[in-house]
N, C-alpha and C positions, 0 to 999 in steps of 0.2 A: 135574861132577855137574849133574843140568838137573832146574831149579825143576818139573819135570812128574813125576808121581809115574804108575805105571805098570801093570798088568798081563798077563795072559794075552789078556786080552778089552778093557782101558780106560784111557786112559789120562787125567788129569786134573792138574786145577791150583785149588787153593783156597784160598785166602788169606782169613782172618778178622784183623781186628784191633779189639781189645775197648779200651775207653777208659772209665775209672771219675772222673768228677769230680762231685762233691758240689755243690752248687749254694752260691756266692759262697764255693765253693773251703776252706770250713772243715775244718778237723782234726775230721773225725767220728770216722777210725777210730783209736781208740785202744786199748792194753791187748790184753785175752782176743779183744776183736774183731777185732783186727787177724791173731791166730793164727788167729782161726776162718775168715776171709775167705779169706787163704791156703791153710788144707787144701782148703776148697770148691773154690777156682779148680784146686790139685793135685791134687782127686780128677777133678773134670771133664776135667781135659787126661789123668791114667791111660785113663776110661773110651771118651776119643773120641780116645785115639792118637794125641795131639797131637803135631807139632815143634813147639819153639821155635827161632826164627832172629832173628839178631842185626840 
């Protein structure tokens, strides 16, 4: 399978990679936030048809 994704007309390659660190690295997200942060990040990869790759 080839990291280039493809169609009729285009073919591409786009790689995002997101990094979250709180500044001097503290336990911010804790609790209800931590579930909320999560659906966010779940709803956004739904709406923009995200792969995830290892």
């Amino acid at each position: 399978m080839s990291r280039f994704q493809k169609l009729s007309h285009v073919v591409w390659f786009c790689p995002y990679h997101i990094v979250f660190v709180p500044k001097y690295r503290y336990q911010i997200l804790k609790g209800l936030l931590v579930s909320m942060f999560i659906k966010a990040f779940m709803l956004i990869q739904r709406e923009l048809d995200v792969k995830l790759s290892n």
